[in-house]
N, CA and C atoms as a LAMMPS dump frame, in Angstrom:
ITEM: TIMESTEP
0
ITEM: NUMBER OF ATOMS
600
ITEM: BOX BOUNDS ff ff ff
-5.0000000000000000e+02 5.0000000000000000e+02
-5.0000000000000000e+02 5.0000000000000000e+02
-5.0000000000000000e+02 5.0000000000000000e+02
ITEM: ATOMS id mol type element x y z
1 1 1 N -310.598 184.778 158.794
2 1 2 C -310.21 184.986 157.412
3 1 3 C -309.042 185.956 157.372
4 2 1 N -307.959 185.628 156.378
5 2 2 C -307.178 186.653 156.242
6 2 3 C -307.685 187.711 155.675
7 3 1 N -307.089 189.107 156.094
8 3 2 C -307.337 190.199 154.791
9 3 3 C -306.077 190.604 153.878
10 4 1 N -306.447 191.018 152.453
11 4 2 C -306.058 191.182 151.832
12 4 3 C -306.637 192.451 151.021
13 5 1 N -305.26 193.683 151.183
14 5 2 C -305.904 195.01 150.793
15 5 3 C -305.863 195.067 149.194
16 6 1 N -306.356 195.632 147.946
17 6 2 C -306.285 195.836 146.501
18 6 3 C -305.178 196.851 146.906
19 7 1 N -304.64 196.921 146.036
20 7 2 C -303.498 198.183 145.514
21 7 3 C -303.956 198.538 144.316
22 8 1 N -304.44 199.977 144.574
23 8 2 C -304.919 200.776 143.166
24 8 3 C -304.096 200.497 141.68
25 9 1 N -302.392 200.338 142.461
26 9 2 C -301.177 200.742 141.481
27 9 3 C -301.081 199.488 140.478
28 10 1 N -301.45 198.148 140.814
29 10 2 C -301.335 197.019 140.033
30 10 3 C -302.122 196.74 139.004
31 11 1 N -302.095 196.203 137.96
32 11 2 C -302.868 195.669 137.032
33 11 3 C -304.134 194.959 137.404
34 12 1 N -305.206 195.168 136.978
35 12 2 C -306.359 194.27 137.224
36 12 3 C -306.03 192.881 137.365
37 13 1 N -305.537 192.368 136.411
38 13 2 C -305.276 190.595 136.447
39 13 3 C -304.652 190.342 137.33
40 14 1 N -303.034 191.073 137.777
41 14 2 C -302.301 191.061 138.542
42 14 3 C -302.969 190.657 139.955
43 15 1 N -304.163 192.29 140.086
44 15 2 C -304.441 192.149 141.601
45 15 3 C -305.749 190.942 141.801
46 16 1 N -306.169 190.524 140.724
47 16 2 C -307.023 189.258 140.509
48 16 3 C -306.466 188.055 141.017
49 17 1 N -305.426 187.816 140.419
50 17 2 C -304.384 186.46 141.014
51 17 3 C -304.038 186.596 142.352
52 18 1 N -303.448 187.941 143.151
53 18 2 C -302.857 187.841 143.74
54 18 3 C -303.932 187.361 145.002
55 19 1 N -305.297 188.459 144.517
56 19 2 C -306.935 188.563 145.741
57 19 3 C -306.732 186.729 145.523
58 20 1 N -306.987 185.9 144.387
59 20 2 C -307.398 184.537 144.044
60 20 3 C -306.484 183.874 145.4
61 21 1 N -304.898 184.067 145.093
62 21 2 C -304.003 183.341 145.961
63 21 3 C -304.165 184.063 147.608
64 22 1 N -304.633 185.08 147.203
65 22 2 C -304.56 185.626 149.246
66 22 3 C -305.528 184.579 149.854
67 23 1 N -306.705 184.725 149.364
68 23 2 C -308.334 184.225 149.685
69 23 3 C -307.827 183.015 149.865
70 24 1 N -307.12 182.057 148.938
71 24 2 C -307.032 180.518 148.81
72 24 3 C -306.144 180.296 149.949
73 25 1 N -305.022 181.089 150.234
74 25 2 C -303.779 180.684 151.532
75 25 3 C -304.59 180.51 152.855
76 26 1 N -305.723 182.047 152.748
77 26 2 C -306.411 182.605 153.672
78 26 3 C -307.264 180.882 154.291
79 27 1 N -307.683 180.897 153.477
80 27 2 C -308.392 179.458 154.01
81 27 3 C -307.822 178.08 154.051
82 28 1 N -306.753 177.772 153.752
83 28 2 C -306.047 176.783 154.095
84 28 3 C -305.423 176.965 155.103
85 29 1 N -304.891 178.544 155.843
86 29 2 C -304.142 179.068 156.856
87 29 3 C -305.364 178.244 158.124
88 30 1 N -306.334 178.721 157.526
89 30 2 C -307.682 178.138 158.391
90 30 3 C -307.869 176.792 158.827
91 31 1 N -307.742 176.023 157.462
92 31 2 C -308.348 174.182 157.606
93 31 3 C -309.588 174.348 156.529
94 32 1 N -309.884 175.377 156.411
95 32 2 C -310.858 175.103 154.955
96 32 3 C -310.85 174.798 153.468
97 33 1 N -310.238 173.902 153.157
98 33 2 C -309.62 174.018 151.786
99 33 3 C -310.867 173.462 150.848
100 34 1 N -312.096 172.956 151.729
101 34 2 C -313.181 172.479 151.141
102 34 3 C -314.437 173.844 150.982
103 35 1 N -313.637 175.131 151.063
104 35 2 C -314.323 176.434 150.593
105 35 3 C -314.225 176.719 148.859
106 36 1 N -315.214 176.521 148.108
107 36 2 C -314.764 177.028 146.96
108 36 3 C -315.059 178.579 146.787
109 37 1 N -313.662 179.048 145.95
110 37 2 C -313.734 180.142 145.575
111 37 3 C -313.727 181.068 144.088
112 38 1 N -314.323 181.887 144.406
113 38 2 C -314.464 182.37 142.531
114 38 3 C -314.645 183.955 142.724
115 39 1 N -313.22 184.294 141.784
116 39 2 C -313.081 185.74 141.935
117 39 3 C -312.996 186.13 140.495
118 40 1 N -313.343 187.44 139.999
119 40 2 C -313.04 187.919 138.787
120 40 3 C -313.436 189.257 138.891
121 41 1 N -313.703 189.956 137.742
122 41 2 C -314.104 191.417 137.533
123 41 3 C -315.442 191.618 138.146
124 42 1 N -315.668 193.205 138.65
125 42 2 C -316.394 193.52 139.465
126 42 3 C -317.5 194.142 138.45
127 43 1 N -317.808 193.337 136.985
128 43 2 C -318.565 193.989 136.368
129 43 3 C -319.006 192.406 135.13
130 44 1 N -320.137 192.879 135.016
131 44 2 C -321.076 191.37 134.551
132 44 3 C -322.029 191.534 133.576
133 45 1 N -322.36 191.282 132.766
134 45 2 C -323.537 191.32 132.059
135 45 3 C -324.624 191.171 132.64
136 46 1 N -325.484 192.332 132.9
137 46 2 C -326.973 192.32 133.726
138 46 3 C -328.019 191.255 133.359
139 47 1 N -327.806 191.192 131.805
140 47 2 C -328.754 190.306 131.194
141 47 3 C -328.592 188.882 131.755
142 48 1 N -327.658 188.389 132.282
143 48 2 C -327.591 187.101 133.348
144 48 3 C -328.568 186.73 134.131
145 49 1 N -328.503 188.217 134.473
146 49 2 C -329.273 187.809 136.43
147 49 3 C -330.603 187.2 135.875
148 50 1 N -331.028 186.606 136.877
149 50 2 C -332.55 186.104 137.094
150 50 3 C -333.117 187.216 137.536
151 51 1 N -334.934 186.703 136.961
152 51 2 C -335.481 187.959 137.285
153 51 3 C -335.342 188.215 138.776
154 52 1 N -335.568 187.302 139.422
155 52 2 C -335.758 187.713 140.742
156 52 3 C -334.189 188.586 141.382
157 53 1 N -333.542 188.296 140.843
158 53 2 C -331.994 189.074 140.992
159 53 3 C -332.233 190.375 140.579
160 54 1 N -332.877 190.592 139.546
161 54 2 C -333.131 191.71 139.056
162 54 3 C -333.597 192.755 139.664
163 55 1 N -334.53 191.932 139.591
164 55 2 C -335.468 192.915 140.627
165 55 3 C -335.125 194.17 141.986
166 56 1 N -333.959 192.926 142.745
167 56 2 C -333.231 193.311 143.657
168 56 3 C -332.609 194.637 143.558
169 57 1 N -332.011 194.669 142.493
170 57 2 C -331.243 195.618 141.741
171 57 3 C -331.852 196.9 140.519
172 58 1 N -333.017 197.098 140.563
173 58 2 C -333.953 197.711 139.651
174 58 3 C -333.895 198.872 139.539
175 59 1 N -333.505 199.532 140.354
176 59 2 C -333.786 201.16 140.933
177 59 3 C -332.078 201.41 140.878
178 60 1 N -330.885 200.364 140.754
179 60 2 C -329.991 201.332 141.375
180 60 3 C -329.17 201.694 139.924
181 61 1 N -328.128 202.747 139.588
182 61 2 C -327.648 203.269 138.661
183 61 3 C -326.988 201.402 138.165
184 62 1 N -326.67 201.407 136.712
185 62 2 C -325.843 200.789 135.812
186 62 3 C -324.593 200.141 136.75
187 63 1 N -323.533 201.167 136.996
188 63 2 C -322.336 200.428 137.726
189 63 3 C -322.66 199.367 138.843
190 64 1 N -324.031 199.311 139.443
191 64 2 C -324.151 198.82 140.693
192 64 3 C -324.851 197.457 140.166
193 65 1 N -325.6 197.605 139.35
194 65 2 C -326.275 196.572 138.533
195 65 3 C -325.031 195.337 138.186
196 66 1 N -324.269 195.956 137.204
197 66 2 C -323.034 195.39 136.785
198 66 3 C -322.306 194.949 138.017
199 67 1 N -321.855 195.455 139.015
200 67 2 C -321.262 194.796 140.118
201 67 3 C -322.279 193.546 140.802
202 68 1 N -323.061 193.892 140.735
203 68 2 C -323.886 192.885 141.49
204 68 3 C -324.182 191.349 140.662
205 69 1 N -324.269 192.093 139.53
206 69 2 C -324.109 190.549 138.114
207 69 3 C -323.041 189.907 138.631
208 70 1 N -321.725 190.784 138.642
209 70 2 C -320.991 190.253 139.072
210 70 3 C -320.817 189.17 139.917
211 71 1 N -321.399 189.713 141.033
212 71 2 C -321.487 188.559 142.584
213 71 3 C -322.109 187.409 142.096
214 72 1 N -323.228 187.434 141.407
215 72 2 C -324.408 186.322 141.276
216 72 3 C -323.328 185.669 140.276
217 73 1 N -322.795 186.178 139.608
218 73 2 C -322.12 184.699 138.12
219 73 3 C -321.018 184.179 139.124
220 74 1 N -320.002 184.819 140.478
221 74 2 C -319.301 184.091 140.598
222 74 3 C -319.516 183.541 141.884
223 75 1 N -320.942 183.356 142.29
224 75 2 C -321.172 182.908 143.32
225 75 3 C -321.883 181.621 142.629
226 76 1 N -322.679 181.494 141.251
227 76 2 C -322.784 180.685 141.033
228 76 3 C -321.772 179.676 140.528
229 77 1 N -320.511 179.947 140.332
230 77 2 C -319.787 179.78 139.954
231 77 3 C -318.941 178.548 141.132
232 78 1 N -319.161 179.535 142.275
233 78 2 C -318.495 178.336 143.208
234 78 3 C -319.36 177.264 144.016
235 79 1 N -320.442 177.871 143.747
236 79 2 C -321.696 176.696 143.908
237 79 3 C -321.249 175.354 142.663
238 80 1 N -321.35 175.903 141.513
239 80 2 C -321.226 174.837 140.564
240 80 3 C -319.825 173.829 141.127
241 81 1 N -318.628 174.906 141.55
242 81 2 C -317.471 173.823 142.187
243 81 3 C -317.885 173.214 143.354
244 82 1 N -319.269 173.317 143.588
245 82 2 C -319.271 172.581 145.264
246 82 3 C -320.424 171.709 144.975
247 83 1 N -320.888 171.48 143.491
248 83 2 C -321.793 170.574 142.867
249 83 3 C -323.246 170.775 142.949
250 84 1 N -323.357 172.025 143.481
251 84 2 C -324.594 172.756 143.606
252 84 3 C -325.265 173.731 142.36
253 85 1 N -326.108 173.098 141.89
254 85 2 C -326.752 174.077 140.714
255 85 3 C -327.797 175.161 141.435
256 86 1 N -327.488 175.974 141.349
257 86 2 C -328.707 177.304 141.49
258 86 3 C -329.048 178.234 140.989
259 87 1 N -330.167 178.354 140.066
260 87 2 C -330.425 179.086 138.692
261 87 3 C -330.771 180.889 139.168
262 88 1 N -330.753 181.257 140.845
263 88 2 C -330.932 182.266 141.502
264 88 3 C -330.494 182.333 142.819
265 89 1 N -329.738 183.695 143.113
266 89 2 C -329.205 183.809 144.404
267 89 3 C -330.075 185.286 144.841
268 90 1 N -331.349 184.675 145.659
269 90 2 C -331.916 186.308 145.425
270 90 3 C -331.148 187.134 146.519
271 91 1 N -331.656 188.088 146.892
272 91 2 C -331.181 189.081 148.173
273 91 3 C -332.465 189.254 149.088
274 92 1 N -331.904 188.932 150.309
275 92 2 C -332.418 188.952 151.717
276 92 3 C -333.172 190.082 152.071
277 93 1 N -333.725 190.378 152.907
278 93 2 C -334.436 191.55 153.381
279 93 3 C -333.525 192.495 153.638
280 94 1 N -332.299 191.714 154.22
281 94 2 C -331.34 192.722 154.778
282 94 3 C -330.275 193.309 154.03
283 95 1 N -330.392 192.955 152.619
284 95 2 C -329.466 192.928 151.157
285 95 3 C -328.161 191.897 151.28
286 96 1 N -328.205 191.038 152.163
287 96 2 C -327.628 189.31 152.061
288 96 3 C -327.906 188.355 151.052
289 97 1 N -327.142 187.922 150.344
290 97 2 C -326.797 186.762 149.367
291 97 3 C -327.965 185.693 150.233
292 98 1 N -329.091 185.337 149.863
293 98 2 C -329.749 184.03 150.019
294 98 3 C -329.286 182.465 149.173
295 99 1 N -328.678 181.636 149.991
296 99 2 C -328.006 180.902 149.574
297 99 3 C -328.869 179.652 149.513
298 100 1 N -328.445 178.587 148.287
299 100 2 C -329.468 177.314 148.576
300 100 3 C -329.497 176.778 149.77
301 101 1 N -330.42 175.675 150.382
302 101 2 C -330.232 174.94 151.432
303 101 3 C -329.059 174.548 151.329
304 102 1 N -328.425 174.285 152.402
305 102 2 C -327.434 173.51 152.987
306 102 3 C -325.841 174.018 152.248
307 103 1 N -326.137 175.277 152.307
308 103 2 C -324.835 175.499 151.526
309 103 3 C -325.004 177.093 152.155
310 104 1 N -323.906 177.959 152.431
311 104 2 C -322.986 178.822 153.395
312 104 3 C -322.203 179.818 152.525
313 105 1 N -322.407 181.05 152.275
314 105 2 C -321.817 181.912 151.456
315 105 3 C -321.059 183.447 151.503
316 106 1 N -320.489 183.778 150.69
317 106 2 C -320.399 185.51 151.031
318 106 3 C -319.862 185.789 150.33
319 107 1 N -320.183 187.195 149.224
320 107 2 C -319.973 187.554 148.5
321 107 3 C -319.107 188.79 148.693
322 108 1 N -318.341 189.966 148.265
323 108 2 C -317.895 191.255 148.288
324 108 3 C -317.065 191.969 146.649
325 109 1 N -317.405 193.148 146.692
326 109 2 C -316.456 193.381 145.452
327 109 3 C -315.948 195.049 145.923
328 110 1 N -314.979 195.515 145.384
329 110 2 C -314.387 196.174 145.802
330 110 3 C -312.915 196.291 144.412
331 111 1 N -313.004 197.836 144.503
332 111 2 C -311.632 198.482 144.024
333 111 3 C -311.477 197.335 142.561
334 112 1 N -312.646 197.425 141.212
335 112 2 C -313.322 196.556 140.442
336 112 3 C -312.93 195.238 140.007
337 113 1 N -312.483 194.885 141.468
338 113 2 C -312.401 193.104 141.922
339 113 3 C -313.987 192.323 142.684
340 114 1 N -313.942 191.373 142.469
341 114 2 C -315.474 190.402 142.989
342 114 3 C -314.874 189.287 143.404
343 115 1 N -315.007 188.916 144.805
344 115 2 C -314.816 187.786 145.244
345 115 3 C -316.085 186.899 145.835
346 116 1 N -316.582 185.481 145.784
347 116 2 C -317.448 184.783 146.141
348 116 3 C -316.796 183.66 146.349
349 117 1 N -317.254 183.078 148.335
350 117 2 C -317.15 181.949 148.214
351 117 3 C -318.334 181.389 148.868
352 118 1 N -318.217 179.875 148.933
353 118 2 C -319.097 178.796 148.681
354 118 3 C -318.829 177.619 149.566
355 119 1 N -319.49 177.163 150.864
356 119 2 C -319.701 175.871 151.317
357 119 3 C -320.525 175.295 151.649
358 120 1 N -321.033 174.031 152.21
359 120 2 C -321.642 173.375 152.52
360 120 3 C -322.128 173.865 153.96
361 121 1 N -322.919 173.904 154.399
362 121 2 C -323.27 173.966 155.84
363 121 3 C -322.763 172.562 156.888
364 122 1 N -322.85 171.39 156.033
365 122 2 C -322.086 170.346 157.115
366 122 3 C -320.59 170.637 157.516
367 123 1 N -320.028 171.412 156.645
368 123 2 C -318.358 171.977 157.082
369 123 3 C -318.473 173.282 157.456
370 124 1 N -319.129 174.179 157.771
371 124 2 C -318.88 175.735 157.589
372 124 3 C -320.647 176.181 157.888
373 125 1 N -320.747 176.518 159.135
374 125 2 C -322.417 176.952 159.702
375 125 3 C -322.226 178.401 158.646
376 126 1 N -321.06 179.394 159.017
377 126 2 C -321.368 180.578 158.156
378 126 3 C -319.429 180.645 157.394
379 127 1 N -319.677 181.996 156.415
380 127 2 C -318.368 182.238 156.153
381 127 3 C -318.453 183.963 156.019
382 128 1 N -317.468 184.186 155.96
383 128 2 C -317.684 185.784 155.066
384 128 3 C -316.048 186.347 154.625
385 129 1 N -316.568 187.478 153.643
386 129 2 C -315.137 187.613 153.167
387 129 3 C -315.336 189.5 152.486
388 130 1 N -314.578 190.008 153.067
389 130 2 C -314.05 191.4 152.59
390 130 3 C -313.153 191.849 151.672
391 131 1 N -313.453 192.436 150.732
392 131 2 C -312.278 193.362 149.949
393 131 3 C -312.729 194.426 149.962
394 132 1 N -311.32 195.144 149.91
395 132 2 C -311.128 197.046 150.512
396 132 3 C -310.15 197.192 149.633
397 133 1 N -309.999 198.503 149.186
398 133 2 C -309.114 199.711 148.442
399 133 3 C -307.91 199.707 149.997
400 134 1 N -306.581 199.462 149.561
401 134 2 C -305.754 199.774 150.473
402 134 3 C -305.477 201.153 150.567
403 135 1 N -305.932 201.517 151.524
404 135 2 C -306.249 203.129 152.046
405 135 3 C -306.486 203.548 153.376
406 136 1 N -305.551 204.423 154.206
407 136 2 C -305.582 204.566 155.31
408 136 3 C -306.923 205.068 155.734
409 137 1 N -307.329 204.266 156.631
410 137 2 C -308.998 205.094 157.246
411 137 3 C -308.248 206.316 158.3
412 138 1 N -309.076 207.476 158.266
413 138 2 C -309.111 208.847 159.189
414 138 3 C -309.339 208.536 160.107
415 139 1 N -308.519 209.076 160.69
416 139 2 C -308.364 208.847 162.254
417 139 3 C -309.697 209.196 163.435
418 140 1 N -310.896 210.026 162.393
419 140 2 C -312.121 210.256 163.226
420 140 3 C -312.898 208.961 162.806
421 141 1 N -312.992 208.15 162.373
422 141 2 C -313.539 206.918 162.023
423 141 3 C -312.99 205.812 162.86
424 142 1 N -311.499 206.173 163.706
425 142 2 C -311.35 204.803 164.176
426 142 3 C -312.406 204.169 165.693
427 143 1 N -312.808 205.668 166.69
428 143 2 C -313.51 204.684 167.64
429 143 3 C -314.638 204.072 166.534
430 144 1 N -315.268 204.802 165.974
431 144 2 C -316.622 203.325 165.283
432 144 3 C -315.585 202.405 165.083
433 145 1 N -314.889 201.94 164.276
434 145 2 C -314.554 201.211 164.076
435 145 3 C -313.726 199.807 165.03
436 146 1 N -313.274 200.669 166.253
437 146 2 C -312.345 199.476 167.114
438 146 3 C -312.817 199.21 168.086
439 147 1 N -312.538 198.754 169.05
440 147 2 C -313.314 198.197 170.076
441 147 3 C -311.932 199.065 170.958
442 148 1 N -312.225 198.896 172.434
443 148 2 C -311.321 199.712 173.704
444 148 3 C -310.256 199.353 173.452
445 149 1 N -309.714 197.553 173.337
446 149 2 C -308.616 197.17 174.054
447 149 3 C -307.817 197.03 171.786
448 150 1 N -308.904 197.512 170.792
449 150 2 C -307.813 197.938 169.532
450 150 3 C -307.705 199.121 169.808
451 151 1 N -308.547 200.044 170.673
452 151 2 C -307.593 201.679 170.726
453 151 3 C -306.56 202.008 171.359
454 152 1 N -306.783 200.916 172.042
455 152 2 C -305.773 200.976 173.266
456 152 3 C -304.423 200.497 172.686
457 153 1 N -304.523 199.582 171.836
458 153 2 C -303.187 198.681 171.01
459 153 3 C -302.991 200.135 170.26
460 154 1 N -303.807 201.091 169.536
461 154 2 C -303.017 201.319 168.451
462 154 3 C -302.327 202.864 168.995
463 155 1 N -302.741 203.347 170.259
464 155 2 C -302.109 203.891 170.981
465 155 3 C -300.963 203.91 170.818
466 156 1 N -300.221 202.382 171.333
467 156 2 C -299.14 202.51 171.395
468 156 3 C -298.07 202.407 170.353
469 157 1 N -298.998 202.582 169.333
470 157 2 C -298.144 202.296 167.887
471 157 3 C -297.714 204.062 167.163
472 158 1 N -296.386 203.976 166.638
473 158 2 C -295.805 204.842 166.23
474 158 3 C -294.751 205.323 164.706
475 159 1 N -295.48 204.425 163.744
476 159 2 C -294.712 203.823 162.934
477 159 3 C -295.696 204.15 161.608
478 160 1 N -296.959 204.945 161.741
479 160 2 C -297.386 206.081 160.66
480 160 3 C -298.768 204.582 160.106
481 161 1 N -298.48 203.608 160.134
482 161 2 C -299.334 202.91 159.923
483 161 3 C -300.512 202.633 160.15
484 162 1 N -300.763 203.634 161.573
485 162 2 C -302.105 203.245 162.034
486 162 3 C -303.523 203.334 161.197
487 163 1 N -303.304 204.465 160.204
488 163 2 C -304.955 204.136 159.692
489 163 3 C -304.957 202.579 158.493
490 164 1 N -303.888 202.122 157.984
491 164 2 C -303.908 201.089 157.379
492 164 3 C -304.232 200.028 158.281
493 165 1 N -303.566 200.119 159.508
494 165 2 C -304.069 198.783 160.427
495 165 3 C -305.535 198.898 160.771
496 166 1 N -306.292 200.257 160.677
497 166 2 C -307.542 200.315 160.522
498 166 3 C -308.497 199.79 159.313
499 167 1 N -307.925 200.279 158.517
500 167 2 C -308.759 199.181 156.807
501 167 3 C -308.816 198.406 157.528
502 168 1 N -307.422 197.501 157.726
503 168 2 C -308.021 195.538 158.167
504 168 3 C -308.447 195.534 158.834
505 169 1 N -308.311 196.028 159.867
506 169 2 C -309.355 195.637 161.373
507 169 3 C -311.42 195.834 160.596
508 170 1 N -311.274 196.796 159.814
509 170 2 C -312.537 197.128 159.183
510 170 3 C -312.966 196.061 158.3
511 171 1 N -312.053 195.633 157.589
512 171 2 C -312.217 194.663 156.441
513 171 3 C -312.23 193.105 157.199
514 172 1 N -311.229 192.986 158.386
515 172 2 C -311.386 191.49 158.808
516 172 3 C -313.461 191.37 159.548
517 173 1 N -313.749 192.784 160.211
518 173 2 C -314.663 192.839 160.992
519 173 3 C -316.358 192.707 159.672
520 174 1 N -316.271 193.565 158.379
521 174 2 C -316.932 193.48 157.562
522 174 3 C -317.092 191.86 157.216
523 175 1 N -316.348 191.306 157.323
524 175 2 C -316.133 189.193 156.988
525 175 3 C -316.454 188.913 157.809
526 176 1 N -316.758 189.203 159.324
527 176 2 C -316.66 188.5 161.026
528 176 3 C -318.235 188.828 160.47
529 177 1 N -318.894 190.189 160.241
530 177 2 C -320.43 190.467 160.411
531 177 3 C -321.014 189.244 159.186
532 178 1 N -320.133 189.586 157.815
533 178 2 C -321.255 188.981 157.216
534 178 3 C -321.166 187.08 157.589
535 179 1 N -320.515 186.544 157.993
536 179 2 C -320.397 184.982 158.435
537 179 3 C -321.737 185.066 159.807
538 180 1 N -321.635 186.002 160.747
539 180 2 C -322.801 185.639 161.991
540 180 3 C -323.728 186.074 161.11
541 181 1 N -324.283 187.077 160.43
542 181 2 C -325.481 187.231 160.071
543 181 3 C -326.609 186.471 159.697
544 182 1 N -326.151 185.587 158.931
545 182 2 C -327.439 184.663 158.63
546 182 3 C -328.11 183.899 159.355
547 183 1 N -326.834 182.944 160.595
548 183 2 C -327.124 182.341 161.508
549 183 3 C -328.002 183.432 162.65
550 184 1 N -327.828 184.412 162.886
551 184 2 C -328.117 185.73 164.34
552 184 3 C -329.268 186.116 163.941
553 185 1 N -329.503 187.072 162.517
554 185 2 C -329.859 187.777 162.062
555 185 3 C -329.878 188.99 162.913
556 186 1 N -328.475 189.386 163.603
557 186 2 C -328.349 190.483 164.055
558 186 3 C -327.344 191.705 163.791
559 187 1 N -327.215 192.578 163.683
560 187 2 C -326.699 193.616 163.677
561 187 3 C -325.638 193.998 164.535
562 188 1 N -324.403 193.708 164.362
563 188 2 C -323.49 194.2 165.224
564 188 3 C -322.71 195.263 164.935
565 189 1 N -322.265 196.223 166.208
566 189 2 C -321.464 197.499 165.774
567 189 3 C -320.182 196.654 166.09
568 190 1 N -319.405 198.03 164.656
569 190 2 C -317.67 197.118 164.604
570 190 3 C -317.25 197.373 165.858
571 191 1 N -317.735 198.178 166.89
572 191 2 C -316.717 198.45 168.102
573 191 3 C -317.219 197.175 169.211
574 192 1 N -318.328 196.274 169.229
575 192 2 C -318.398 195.003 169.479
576 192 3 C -317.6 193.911 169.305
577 193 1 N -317.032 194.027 168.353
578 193 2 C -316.418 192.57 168.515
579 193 3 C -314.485 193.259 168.433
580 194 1 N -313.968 192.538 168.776
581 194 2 C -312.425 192.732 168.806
582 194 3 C -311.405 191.643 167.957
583 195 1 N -310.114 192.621 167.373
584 195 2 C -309.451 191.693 165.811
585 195 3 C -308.625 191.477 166.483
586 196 1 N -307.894 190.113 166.735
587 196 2 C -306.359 190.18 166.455
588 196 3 C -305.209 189.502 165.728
589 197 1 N -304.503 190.326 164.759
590 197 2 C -303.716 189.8 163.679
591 197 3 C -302.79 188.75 164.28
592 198 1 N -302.73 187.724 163.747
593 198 2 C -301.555 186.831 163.615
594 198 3 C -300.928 187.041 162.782
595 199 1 N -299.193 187.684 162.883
596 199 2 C -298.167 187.717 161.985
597 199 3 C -298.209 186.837 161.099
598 200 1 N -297.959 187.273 160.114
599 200 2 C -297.715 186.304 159.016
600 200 3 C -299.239 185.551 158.042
């Protein structure tokens, strides 16, 4: 999956279209153009959710409630584009989007954007997808975060960028975990697996 960082500085709608068109290139860059996607505001009317959604969400403050409405309307949302009705998307043991049979998902919201997409399991065993606040990560966060041979790359870099090339490596790796998870049901540290950007 490509990443694509929010910029605090832009307009909501602005950075809505732009997350809509990153996500959509992102997966045609791929061969997936049979991923539906559905992005909007990172805030929802609670009264939506199903109870069992609810539930999920019972204990935590208002903003989190509202973000999470969020996920469920536009995850149902790209279910409905993939001809799938599902009147509940509960949450997993592990706080994972439980998706209908035969259909492949991942939700994220971030910097008060919500992105959800949606496939079939006959095209797509898993998917996943990250949004992040474009913001340099601290430089004591990068071993969790990289594996030897990204510390070793960013070593040799000198050009002030390095904690931004850290967000993505964080944000492509947050999309890498949630796509194996459902299939594994395992737990991987980000310094396990290794990113590497293709220009462009």
């Amino acid at each position: 999956m490509s990443t694509y960082p929010l910029e605090p500085s832009r307009t909501q709608s602005d950075q809505l279209a732009r997350l809509l068109d990153a996500v959509q290139r992102g997966l045609q860059d791929l061969g997936y153009p049979e991923v539906r996607v559905a992005i909007g505001r990172a805030d929802a009317d609670v009264s939506r959710l199903a109870a069992q959604e609810l539930r999920a969400v019972a204990g935590a403050v208002e903003a989190r409630q509202r973000e999470f409405a969020a996920g469920r309307d536009l995850a149902r949302e790209a279910l409905t584009a993939l001809g799938v009705r599902a009147s509940s998307i509960p949450r997993g043991l592990s706080g994972q989007p439980v998706w209908p049979d035969g259909v492949t998902g991942s939700i994220s919201h971030g910097g008060g954007a919500c992105v959800a997409l949606a496939s079939r399991t006959d095209t797509l065993r898993g998917i996943g997808v990250d949004i992040e606040i474009a913001q340099p990560l601290e430089a004591s966060l990068w071993s969790t975060i990289c594996s030897q041979p990204e510390l070793e790359h960013l070593r040799g870099r000198s050009d002030g960028r390095t904690g931004m090339l850290v967000a993505s490596l964080f944000c492509a790796k947050e999309a890498g975990f949630k796509a194996q998870f459902p299939l594994t049901g395992m737990f991987i540290e980000f310094d396990a697996a290794t990113v590497e950007f293709r220009p462009g």
